[in-house]
C-alpha positions as CSV (number, residue, x, y, z in Angstrom):
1,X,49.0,83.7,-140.6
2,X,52.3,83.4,-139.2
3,X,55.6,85.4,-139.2
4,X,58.9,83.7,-140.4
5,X,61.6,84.3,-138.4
6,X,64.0,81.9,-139.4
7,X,66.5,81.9,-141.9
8,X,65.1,78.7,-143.8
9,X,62.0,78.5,-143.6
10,X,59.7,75.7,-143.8
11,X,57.0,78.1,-145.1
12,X,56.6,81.1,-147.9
13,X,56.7,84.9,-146.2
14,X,53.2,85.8,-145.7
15,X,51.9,89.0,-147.6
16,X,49.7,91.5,-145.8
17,X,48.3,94.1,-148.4
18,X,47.2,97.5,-147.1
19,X,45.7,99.1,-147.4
20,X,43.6,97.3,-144.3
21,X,40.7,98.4,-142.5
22,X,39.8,96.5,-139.0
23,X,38.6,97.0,-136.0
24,X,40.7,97.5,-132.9
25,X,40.3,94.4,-131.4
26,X,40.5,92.2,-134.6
27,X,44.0,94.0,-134.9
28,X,44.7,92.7,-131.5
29,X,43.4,89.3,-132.4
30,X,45.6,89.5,-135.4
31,X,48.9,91.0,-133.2
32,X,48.4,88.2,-130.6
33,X,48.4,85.3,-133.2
34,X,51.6,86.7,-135.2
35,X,53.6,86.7,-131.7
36,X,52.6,83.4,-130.7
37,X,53.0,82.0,-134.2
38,X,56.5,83.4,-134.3
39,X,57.2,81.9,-130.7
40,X,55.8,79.2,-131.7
41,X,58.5,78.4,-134.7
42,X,60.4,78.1,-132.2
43,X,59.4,74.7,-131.7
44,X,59.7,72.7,-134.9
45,X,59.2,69.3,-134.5
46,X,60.0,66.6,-137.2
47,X,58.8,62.8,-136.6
48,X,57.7,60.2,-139.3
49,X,54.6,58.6,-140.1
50,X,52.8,55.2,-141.9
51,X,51.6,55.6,-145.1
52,X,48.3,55.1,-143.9
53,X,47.8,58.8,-142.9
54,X,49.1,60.0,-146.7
55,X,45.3,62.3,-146.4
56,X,47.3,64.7,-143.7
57,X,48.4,68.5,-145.8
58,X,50.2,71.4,-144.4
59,X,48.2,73.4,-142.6
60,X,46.4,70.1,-140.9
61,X,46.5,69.6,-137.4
62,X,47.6,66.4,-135.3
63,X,47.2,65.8,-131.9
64,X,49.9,64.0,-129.8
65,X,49.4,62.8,-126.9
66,X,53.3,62.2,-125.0
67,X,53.4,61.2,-121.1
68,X,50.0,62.4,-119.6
69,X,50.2,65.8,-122.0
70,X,48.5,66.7,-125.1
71,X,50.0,69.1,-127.9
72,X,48.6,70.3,-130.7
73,X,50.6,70.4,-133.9
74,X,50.5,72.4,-137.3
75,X,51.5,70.5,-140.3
76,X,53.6,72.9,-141.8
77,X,55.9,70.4,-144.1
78,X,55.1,67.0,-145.6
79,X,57.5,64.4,-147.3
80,X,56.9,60.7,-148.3
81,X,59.7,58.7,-148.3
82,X,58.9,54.9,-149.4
83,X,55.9,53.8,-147.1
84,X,56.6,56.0,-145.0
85,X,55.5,59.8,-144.4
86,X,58.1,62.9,-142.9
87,X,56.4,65.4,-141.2
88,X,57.7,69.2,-139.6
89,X,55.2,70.5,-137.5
90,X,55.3,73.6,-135.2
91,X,53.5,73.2,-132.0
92,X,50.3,75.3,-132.3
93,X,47.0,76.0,-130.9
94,X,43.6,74.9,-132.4
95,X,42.1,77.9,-130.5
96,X,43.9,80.8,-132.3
97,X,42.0,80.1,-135.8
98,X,38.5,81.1,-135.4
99,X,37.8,80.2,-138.8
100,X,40.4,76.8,-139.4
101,X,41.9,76.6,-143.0
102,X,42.7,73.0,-141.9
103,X,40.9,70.2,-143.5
104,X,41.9,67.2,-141.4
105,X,42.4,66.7,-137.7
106,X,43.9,63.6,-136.2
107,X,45.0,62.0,-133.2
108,X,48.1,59.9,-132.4
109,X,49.9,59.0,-129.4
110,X,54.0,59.3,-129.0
111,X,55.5,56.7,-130.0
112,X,59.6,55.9,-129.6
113,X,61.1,54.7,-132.6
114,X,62.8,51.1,-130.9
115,X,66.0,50.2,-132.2
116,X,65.5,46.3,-133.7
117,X,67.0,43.7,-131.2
118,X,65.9,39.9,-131.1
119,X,67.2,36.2,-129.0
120,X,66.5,33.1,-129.3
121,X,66.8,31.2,-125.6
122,X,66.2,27.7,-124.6
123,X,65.2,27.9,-121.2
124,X,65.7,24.9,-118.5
125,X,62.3,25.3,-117.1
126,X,58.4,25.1,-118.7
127,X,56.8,28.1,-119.5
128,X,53.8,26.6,-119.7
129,X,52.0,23.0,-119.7
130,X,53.6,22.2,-123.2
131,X,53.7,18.9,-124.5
132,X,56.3,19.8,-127.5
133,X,59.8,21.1,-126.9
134,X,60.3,25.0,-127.5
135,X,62.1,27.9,-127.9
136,X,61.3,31.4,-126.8
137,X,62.3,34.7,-129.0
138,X,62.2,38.2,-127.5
139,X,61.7,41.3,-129.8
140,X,62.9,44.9,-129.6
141,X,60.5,46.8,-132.3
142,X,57.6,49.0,-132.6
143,X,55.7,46.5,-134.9
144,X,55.4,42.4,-135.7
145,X,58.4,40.9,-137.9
146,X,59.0,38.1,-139.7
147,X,61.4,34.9,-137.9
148,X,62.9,32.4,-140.4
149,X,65.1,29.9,-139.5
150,X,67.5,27.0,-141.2
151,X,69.1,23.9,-140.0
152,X,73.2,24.1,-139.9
153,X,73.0,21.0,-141.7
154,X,71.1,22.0,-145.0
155,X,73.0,25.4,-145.2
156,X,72.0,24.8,-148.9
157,X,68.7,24.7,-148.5
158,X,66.4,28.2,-148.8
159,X,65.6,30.0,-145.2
160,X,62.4,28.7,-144.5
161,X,59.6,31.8,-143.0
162,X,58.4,30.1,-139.4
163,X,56.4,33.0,-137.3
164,X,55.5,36.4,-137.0
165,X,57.0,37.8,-133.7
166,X,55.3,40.1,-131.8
167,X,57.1,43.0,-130.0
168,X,58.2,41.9,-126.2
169,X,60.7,44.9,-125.7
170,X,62.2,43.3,-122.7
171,X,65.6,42.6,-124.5
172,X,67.9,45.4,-122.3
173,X,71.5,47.0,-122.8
174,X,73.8,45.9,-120.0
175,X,75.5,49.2,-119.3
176,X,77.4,48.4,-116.1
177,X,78.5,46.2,-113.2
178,X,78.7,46.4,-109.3
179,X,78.9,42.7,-108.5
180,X,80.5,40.4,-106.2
181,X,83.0,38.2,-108.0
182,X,82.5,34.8,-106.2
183,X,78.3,34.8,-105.8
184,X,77.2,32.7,-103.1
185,X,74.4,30.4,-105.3
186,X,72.3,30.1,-102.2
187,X,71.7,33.7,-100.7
188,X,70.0,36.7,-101.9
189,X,72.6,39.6,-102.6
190,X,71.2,43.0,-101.5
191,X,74.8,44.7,-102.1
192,X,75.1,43.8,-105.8
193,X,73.7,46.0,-108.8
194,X,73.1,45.5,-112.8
195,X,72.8,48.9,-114.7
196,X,70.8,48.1,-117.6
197,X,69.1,50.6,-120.4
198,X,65.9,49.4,-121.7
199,X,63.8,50.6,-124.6
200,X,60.5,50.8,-122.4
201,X,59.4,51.8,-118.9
202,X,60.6,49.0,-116.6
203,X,59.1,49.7,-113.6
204,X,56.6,47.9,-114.9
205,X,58.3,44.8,-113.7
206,X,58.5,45.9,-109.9
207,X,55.5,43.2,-109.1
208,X,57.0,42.4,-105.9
209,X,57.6,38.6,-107.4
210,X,61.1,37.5,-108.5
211,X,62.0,38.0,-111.9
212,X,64.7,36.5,-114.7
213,X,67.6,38.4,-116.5
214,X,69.4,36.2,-118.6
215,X,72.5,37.4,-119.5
216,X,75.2,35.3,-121.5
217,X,73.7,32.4,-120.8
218,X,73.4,32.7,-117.0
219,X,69.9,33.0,-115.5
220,X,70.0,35.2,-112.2
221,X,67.0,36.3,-110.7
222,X,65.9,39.2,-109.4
223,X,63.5,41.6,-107.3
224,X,64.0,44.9,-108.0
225,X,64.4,47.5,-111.0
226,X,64.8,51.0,-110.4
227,X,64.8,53.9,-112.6
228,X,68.0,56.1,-112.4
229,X,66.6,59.4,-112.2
230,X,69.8,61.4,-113.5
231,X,69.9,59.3,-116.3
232,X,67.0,58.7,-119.3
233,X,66.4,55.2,-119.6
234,X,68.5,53.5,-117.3
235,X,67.8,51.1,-114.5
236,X,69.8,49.5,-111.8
237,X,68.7,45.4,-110.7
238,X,69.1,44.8,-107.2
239,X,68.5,41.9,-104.9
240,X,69.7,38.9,-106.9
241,X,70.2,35.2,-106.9
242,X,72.9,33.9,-109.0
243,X,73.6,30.8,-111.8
244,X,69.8,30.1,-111.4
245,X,68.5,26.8,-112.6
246,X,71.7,25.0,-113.3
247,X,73.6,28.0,-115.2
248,X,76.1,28.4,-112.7
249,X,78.7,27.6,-115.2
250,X,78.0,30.8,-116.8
251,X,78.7,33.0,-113.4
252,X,81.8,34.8,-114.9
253,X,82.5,38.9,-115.2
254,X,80.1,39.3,-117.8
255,X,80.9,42.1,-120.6
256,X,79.3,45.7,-120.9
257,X,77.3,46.2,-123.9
258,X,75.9,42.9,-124.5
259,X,72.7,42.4,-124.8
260,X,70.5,41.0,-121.7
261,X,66.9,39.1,-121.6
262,X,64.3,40.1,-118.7
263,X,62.3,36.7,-118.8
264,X,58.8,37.6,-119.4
265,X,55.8,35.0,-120.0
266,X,55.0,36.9,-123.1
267,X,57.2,35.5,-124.9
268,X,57.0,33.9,-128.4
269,X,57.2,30.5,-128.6
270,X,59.0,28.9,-131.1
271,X,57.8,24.8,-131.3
272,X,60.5,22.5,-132.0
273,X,60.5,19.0,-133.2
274,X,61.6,16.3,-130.8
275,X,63.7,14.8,-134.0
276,X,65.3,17.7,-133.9
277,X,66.9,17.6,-130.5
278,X,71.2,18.5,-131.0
279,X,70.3,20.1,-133.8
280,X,71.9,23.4,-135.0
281,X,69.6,25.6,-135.9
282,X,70.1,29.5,-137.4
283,X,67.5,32.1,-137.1
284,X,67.5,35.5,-138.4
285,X,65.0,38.6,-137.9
286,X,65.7,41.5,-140.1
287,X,69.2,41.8,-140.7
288,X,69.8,40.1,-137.2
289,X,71.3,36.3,-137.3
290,X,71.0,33.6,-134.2
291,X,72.9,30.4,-133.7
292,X,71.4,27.7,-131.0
293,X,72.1,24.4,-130.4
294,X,68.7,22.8,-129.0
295,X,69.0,20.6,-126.3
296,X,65.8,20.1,-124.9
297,X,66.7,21.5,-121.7
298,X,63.2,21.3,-119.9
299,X,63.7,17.4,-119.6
300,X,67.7,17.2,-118.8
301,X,68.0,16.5,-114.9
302,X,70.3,19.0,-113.2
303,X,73.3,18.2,-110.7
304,X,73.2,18.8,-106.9
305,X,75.6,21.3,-105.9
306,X,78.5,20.4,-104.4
307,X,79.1,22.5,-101.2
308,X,82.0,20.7,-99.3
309,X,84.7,18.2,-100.3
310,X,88.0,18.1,-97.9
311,X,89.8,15.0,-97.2
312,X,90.6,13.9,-93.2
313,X,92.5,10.8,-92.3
314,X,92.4,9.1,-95.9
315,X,88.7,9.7,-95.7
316,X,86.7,12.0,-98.1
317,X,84.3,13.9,-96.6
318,X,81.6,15.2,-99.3
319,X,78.5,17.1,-98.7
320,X,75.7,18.8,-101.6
321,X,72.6,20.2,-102.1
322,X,69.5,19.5,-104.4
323,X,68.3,22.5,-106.3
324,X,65.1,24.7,-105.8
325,X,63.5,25.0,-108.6
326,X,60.3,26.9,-107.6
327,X,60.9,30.5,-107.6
328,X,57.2,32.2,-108.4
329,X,55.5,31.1,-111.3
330,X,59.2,29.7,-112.6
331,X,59.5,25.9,-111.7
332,X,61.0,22.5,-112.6
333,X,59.3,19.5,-111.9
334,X,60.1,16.4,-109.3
335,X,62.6,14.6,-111.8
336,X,65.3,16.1,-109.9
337,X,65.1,13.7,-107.0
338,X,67.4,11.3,-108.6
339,X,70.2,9.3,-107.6
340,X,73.1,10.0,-109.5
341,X,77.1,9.1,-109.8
342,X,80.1,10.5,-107.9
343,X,83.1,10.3,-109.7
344,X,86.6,10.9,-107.9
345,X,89.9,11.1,-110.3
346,X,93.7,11.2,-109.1
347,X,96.2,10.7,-111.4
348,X,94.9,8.2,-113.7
349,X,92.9,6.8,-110.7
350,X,89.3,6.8,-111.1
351,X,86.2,5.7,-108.3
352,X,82.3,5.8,-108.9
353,X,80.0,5.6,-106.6
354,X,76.2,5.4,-106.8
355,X,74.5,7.9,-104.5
356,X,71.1,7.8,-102.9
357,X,68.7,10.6,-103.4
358,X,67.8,10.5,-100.2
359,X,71.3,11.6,-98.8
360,X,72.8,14.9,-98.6
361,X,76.4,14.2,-97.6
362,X,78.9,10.4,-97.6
363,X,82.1,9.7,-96.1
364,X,84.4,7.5,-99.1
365,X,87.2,5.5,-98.3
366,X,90.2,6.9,-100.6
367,X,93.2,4.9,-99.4
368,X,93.8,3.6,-102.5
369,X,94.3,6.8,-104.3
370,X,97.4,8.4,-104.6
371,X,96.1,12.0,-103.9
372,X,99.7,13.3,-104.1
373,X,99.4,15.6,-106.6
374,X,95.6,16.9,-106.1
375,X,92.5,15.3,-106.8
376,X,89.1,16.2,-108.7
377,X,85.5,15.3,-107.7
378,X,82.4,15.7,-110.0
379,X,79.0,15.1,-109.2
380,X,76.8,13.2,-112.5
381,X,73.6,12.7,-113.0
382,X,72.6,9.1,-114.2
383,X,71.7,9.9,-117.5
384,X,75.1,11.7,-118.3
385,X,75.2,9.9,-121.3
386,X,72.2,11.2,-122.5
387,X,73.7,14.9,-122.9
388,X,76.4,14.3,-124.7
C-alpha cells in the first residue's frame, strides 16, 4: 500500500474498501507503513539499466549499494528504451511487507554513468620489455569499445576495426592553473598546482611514487593529488617536474578545458608496424576522432639540455646536462650517452663541432664570427637526420 501525494504520480490511487475490520495493532501496522510510504515518495529515484535485467516489474525490489551504504529500492515504474531499461524507484524498506507482493530481488552496485573520452599517445619511454613499436590509448567509459584506425594515406580505403579498449578512466578535465611561467626543468616545484576533474576517485594514485600527466603533449610528473573537498570531483596536482623526457618544447600556458592523461601502466597497447614509422595514422572510438603521427619515439635519442651559453673575450663558453631518465618504474635506456653535434649560427655563419659524451661543458673559439647582430646555438644529436 502506499499513499500518493504527488500531483503525477508514478502509481494509481490505492482503494481501501470499508467496511474493514482489524485489530488495533494491524491498524497501526497499516498507519505506520502509509506515513513512511508517503515520506518515502519523497525520494524518487530514476537510473537506467542493461537489458539483461528485462525480468525486474514494479513492485520488485533492487538493492544498491553507493559509497559503503546500502538502499533498498521499490520498482515502482519501468520503461525500455532500445537495449536499455529506465527505472523510478522510491527508496523503500524490505521490512515493512510482511507478506512481499514482489517477485524478484536483485543486487547492483552504483554505478556513474562516465562521459566517453579517449587519446592516443606515443610515449618517449617503454612501458614494458616490448620488442614492436606501440601506441597506448586511454578510455573514459563504463564498458569496453571498439578502436579502429586508417592510414592518412588510404583515406579511401574502409576504417579497418583494430582492438577492443578496455576502460582506464584516467583521461582528466584540466579545470585550472597556478603555475610558474618559466619552470626550472631540474627542480621539484612544491608552489605550483594543476586543478583537474576526473571521472573516478583519484586518490587512488597517491602511492607515494612519481606519477605522469600528459597534457598537450608535455609530460610533467608528479607526486601528489588531492581531493578538493568543497568541490565534487576535483583535484589539485602538486609537487611537479616539468617538460619531462624531452617534451620541454611543449612547456607553454597550457589551455583550460582540454583534456589531460594521468600515465597509468594499464594502458592499452596499440602495436605498430616498424614499416609504418612517419606514418599518419587516424583513430576513432565512438564518435571521437584521433590524428598521430608515429615516430617511434622509444628509440629517438634525446638532446642534453643546454644550461649556459655567454660569450667572454671572443670565447664561447657553453655548459649542458644529460637527462635522467629513471623516475620510478618510468625509464629510458643507456642510448642517451651519445656524442652529439653543436651547431653555432651568426648571420650566415655557421660552426659544428663534435662533442664528447664524456664532457659536460667546452670553451669554442668564435673570432671568426661576426656575432654583431646576435647569435644562436643548438645542441644535435648525431642521428638528426634520422628524425626528420
Amino acid at each position: 500500500m502506499h499513499i500518493n501525494n504527488e500531483e503525477l504520480s508514478n502509481l494509481q490511487n490505492a482503494v481501501l474498501k470499508l467496511p474493514l475490520v482489524i485489530s488495533e495493532s494491524e491498524a497501526a501496522q497499516m498507519g505506520n507503513l502509509l506515513l513512511k510510504n508517503a515520506a518515502a515518495e519523497k525520494m524518487i529515484l530514476e537510473f537506467n539499466l542493461p537489458i539483461s535485467y528485462l525480468k525486474l516489474q514494479p513492485s520488485d525490489f533492487i538493492f544498491l549499494s553507493h559509497r559503503g551504504r546500502s538502499y533498498h529500492l521499490r520498482v515502482i515504474k519501468i520503461r525500455f528504451a532500445g537495449m536499455i531499461i529506465n527505472i523510478i524507484a522510491i527508496i523503500d524498506e524490505i521490512s515493512n511487507y510482511h507478506l512481499p507482493n514482489f517477485k524478484n530481488k536483485i543486487n547492483i552496485n552504483y554505478q556513474k554513468n562516465i562521459e566517453i573520452e579517449f587519446r592516443i599517445i606515443e610515449l618517449p619511454f617503454k612501458f614494458y620489455d616490448f620488442d614492436f613499436p606501440y601506441l597506448v590509448a586511454y578510455l573514459n567509459s563504463n564498458s569496453k569499445l571498439a578502436i579502429y584506425m586508417q592510414i592518412k594515406e588510404n583515406l579511401s580505403d574502409d576504417w579497418t576495426k583494430i582492438a577492443m579498449l578496455e576502460p582506464t578512466n584516467s583521461i582528466v578535465k584540466i579545470i585550472d592553473y597556478n603555475i610558474s611561467e618559466n619552470p626550472n626543468l631540474f627542480l621539484i616545484d612544491d608552489l605550483s598546482k594543476i586543478y583537474v576533474r576526473g571521472v573516478v576517485e583519484l586518490e587512488k594514485f597517491n602511492d607515494n611514487n612519481w606519477k605522469i600527466l600528459e597534457i598537450d603533449n608535455e609530460l610533467i610528473a608528479f607526486k601528489d593529488i588531492s581531493k578538493i573537498e568543497s568541490e565534487e570531483e576535483i583535484y589539485s596536482i602538486s609537487y611537479l617536474i616539468r617538460g619531462l623526457y624531452g617534451t620541454e618544447k611543449y612547456i607553454k600556458a597550457h589551455e583550460v578545458n582540454v583534456n589531460g592523461v594521468i600515465i597509468t601502466k594499464d594502458a592499452n597497447i596499440i602495436e605498430i608496424s616498424e614499416s609504418l614509422i612517419n606514418q599518419q595514422f587516424l583513430f576513432q572510438v565512438g564518435s571521437i576522432n584521433s590524428e598521430i603521427c608515429f615516430e617511434n619515439k622509444v628509440n629517438l635519442p634525446l638532446k642534453p639540455i643546454l644550461i649556459s651559453n655567454y660569450i667572454k673575450d671572443s670565447t664561447l663558453y657553453l655548459s649542458w646536462i644529460r637527462r635522467n631518465f629513471k623516475i620510478d618504474m618510468w625509464h629510458r635506456d643507456a642510448r642517451e650517452n651519445l656524442d652529439f653535434s653543436i651547431e653555432i649560427i651568426a648571420k650566415d655563419q655557421v660552426l659544428n663541432f663534435t662533442i664528447s659524451s664524456a664532457i659536460n661543458q667546452m670553451e669554442i673559439d668564435i673570432s671568426i664570427l661576426d656575432i654583431s647582430d646576435g647569435w644562436k646555438v643548438d645542441i644535435i644529436d648525431l642521428l638528426h637526420n634520422l628524425r626528420n
